[in-house]
MDAnalysis code that builds the backbone (N, CA, C; Angstrom):
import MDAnalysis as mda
import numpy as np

u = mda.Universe.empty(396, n_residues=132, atom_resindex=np.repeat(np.arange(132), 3), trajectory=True)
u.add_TopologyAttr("name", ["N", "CA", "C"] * 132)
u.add_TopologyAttr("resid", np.arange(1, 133))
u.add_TopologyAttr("resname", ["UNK", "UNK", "UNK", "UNK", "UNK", "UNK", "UNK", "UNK", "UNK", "UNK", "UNK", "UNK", "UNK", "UNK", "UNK", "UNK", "UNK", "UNK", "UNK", "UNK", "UNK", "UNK", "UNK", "UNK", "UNK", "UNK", "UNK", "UNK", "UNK", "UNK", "UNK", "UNK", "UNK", "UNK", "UNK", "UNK", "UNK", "UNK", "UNK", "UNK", "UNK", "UNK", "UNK", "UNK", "UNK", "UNK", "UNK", "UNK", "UNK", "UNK", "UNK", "UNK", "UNK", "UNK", "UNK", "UNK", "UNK", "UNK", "UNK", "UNK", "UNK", "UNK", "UNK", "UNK", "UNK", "UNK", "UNK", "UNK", "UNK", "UNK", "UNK", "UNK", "UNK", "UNK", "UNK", "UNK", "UNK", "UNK", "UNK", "UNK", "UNK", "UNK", "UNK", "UNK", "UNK", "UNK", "UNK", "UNK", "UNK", "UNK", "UNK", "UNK", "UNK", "UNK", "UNK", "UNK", "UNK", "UNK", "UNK", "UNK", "UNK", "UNK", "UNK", "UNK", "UNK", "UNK", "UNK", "UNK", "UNK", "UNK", "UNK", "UNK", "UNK", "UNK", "UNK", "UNK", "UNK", "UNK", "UNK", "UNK", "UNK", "UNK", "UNK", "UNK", "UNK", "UNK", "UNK", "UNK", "UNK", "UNK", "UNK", "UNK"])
u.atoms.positions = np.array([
    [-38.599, 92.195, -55.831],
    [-39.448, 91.816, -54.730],
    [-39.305, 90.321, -54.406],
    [-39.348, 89.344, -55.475],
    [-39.087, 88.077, -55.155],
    [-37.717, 87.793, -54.767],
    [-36.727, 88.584, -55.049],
    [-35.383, 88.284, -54.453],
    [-35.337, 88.643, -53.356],
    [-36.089, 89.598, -52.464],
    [-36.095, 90.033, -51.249],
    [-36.444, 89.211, -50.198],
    [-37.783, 88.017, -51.032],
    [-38.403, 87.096, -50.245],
    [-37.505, 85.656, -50.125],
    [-36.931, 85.544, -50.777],
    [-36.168, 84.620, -51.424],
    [-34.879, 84.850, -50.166],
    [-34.342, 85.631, -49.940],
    [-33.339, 86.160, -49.297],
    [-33.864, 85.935, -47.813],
    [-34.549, 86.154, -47.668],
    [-35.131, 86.375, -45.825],
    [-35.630, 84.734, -45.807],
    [-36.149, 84.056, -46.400],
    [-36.358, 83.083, -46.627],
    [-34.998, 81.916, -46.476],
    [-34.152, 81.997, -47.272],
    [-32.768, 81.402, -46.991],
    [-32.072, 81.815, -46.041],
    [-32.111, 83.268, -45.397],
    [-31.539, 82.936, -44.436],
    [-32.245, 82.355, -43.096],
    [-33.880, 81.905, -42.948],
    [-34.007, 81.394, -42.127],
    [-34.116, 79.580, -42.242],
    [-34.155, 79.317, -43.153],
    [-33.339, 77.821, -43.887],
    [-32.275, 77.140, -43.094],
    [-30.925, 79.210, -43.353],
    [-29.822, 78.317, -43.307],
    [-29.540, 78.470, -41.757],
    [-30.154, 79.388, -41.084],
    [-30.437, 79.446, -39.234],
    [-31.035, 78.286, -38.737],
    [-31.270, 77.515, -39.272],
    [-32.636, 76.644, -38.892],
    [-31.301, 75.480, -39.136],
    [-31.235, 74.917, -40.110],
    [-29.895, 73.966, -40.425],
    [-28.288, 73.899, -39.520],
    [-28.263, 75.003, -39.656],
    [-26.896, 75.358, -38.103],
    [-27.395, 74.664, -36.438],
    [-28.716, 75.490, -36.391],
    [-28.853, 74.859, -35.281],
    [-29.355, 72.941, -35.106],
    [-29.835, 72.664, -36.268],
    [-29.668, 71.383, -36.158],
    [-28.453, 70.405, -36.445],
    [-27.605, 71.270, -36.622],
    [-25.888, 70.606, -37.088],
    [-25.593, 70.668, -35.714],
    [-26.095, 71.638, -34.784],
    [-25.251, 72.035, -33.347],
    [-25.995, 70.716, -32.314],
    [-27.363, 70.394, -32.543],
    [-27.875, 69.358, -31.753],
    [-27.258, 67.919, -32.254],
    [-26.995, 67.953, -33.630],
    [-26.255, 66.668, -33.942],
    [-24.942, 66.067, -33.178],
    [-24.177, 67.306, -33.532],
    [-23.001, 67.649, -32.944],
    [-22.877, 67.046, -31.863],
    [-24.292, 67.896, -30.789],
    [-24.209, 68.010, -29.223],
    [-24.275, 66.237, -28.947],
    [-25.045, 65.670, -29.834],
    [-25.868, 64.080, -29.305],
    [-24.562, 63.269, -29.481],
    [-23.906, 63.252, -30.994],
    [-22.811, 62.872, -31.023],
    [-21.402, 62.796, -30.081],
    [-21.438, 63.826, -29.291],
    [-20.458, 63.911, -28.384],
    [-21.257, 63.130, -27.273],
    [-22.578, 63.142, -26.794],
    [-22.845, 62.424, -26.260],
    [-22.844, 61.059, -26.010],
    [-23.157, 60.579, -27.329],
    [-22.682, 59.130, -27.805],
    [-21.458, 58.703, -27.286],
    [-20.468, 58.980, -28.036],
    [-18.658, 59.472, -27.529],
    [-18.496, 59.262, -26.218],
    [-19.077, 59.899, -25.456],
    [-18.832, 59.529, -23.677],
    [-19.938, 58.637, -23.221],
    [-20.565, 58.022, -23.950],
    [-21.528, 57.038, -23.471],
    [-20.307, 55.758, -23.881],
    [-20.196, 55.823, -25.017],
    [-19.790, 54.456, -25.180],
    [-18.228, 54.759, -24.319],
    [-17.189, 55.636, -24.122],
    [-16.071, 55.643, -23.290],
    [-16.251, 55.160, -21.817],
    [-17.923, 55.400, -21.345],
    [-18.149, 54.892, -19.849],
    [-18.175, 53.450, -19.941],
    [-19.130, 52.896, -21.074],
    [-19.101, 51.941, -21.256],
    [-17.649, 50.531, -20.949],
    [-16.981, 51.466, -22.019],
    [-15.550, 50.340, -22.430],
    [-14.667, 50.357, -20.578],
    [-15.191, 51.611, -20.099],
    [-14.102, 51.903, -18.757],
    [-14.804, 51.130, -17.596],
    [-15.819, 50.421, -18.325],
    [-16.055, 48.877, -16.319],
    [-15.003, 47.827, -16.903],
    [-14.734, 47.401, -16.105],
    [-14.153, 46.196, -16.317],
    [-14.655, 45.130, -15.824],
    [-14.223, 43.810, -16.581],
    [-15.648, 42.639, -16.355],
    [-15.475, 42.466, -14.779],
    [-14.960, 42.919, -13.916],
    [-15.310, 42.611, -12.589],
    [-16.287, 43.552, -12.143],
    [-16.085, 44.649, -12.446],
    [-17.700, 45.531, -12.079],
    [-18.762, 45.239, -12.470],
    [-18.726, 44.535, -13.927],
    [-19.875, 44.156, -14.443],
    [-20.370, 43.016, -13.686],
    [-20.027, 41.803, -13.630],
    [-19.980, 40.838, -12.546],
    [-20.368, 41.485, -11.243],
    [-19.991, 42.524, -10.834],
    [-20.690, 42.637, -9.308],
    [-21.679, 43.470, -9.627],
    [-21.832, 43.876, -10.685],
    [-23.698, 44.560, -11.199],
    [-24.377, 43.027, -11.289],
    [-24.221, 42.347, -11.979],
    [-24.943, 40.878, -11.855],
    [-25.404, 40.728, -11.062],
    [-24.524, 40.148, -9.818],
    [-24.863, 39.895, -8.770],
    [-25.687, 40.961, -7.799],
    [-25.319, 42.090, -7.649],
    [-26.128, 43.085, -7.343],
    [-28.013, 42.793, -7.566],
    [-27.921, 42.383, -9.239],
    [-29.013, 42.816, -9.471],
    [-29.821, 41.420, -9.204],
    [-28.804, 40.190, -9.443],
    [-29.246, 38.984, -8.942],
    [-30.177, 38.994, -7.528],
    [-29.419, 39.505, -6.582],
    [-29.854, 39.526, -5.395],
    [-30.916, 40.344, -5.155],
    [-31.076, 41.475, -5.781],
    [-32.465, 42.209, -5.785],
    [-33.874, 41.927, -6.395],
    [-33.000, 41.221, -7.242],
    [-34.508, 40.140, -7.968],
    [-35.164, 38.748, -6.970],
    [-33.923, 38.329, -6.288],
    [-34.385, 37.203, -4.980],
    [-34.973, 37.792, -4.137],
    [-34.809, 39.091, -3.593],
    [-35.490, 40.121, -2.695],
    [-36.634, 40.359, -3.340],
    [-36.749, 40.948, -4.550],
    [-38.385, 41.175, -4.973],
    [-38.984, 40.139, -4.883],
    [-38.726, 38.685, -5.153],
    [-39.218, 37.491, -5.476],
    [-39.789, 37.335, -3.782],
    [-38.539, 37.332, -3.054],
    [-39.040, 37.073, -1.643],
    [-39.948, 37.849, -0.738],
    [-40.405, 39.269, -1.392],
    [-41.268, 40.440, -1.016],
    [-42.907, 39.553, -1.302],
    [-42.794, 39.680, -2.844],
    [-43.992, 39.206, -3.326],
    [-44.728, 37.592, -2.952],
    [-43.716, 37.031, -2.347],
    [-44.230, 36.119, -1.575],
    [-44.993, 35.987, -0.324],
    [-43.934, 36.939, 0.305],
    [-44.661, 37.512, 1.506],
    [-45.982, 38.167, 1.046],
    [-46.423, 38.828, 0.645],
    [-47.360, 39.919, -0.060],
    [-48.473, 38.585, -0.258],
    [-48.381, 37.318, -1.270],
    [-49.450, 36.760, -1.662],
    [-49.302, 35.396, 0.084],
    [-48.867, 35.938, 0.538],
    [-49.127, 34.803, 1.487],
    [-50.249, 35.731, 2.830],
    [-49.521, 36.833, 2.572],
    [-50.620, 37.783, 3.315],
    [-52.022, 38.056, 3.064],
    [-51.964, 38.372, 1.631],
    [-53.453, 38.624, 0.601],
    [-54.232, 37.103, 1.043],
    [-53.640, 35.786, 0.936],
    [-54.218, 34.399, 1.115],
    [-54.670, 34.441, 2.733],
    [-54.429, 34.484, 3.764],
    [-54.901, 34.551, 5.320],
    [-55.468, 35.506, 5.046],
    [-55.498, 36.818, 4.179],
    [-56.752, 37.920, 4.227],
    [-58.103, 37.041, 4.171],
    [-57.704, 36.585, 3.105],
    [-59.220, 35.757, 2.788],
    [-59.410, 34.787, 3.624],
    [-58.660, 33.982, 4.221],
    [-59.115, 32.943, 4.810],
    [-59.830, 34.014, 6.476],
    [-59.051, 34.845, 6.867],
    [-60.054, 35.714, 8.226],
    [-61.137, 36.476, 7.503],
    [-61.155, 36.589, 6.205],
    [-62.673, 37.595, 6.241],
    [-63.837, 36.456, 5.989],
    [-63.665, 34.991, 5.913],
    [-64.869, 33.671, 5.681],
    [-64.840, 33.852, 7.082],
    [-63.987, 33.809, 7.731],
    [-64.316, 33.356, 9.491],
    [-64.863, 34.392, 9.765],
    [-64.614, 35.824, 9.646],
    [-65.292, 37.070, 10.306],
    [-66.519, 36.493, 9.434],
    [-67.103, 36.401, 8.470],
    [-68.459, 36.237, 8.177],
    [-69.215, 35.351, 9.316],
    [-68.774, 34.476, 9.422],
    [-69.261, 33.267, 9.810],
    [-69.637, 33.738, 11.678],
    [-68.955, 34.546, 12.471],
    [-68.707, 34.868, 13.659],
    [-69.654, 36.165, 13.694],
    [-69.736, 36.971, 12.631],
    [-70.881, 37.835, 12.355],
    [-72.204, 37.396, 12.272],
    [-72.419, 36.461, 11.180],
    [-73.367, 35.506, 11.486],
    [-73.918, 34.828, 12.956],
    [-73.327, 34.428, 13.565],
    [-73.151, 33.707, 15.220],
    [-73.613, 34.851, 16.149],
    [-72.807, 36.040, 15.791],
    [-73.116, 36.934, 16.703],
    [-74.481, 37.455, 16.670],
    [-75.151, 37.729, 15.354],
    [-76.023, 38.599, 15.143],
    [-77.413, 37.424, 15.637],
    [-76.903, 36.134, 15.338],
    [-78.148, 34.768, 15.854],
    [-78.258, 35.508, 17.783],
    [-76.841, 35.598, 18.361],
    [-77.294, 36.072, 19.871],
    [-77.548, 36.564, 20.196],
    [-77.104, 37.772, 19.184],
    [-78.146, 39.353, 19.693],
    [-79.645, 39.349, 19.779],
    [-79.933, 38.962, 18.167],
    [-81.149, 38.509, 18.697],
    [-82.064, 37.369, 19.271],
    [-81.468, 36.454, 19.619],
    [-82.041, 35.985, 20.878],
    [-81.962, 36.510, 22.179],
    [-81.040, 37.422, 22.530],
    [-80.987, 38.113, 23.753],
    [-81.808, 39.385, 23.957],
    [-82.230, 40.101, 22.264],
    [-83.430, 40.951, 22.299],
    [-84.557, 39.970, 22.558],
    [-85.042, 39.206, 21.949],
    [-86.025, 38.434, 22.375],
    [-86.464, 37.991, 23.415],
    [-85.637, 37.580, 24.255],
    [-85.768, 37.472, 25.421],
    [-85.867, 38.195, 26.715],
    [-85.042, 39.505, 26.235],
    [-85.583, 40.913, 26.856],
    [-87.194, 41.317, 26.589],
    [-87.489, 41.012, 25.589],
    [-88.509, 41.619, 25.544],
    [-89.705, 40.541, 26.043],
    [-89.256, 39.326, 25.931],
    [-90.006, 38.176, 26.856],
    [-90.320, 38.379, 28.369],
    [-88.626, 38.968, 28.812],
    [-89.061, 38.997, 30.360],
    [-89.711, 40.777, 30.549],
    [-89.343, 41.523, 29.738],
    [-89.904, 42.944, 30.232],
    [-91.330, 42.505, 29.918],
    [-92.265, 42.140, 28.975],
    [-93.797, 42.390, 28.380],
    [-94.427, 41.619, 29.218],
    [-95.315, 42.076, 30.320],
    [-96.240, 41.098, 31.046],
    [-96.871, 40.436, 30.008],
    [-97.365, 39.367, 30.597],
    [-97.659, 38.126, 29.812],
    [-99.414, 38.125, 30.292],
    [-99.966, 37.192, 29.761],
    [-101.691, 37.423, 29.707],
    [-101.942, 37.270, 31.787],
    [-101.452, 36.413, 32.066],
    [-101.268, 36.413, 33.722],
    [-101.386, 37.197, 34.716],
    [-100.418, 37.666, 34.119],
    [-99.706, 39.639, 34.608],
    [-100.969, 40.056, 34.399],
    [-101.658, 40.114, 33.247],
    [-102.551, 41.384, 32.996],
    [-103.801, 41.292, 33.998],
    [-104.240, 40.080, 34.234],
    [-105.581, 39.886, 34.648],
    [-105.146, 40.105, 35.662],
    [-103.548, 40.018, 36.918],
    [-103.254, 40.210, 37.824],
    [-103.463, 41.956, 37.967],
    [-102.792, 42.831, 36.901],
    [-103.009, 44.214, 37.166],
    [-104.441, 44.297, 36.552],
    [-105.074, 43.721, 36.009],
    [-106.877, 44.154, 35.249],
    [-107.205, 44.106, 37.097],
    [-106.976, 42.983, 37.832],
    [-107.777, 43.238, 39.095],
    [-107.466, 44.234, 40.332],
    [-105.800, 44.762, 40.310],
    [-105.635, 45.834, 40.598],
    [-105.657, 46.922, 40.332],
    [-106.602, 47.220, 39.110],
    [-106.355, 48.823, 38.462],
    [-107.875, 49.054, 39.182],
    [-108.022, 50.264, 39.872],
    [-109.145, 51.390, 40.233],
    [-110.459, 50.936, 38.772],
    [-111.671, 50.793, 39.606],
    [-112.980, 50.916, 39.067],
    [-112.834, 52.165, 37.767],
    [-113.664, 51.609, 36.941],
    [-113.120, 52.324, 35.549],
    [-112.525, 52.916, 34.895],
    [-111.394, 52.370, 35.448],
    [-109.724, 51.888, 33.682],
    [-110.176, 50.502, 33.813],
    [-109.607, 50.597, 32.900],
    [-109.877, 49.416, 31.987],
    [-107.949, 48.536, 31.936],
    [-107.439, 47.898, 32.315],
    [-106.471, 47.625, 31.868],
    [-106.207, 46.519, 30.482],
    [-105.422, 46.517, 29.091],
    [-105.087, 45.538, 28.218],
    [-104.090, 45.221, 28.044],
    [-103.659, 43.981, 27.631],
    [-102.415, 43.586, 28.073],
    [-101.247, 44.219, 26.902],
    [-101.618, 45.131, 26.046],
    [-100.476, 45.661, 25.696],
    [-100.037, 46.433, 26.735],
    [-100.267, 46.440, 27.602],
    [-100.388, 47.768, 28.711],
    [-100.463, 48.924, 28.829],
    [-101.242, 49.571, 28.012],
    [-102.530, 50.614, 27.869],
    [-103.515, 51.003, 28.964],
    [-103.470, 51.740, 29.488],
    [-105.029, 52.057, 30.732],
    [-105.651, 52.980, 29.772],
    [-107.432, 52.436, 29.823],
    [-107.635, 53.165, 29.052],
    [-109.026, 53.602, 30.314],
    [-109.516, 54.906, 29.957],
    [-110.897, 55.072, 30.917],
    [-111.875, 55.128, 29.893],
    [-113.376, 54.981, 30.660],
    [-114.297, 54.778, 29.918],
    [-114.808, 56.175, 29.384],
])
């Protein structure tokens, strides 16, 4: 009985070991044509990867400039929009105020309509008619 277990046992050991000889194998050959791509630039390709990458780094450099010069005038128009919000909202309401200055008869007005309103109403200058 223990040789039976023993047996099914080794052979999944030695299934298990094959297939990790076959991934070794596989990486190793991989290696192999990594480093053959490698040796096959020649220093003039490499040199124009340099430069390649030179120039894309002056491009990012010159992006992100643009970018913080933009973010900087963000801030400098959202102090002025405050400030013009502020201004505006001072005229609005002075221009409600003053609407409501010239619409609301004034104590003048009232005693002018108190003497034109019909024998008992009563006129007050919120301008209310009230009867007795």
């Amino acid at each position: 009985m223990a040789d039976n277990n023993w047996s099914e046992w080794s052979r999944h050991v030695l299934k298990e070991l094959e297939r990790l000889n076959e991934v070794s194998d596989q990486q190793s050959k991989e290696v192999t044509e990594l480093k053959g791509r490698l040796t096959s630039y020649s220093a003039e390709e490499i040199t124009t990867i340099k430069v390649e990458l030179k120039a894309q780094m002056e491009k990012d450099k010159d992006q992100e400039t643009r970018i913080r010069a933009l973010e900087t005038s963000g801030a400098k128009f959202s102090g002025k929009w405050a400030i013009l919000s502020i201004i505006g909202a001072a005229i609005v309401s002075g221009l409600i105020a003053l609407a409501f200055k010239i619409f609301t008869p004034s104590t003048a007005d009232a005693a002018t309509l108190h003497d034109a309103t019909p024998p008992g109403i009563e006129y007050r200058v919120d301008g209310d008619y009230t009867s007795p």
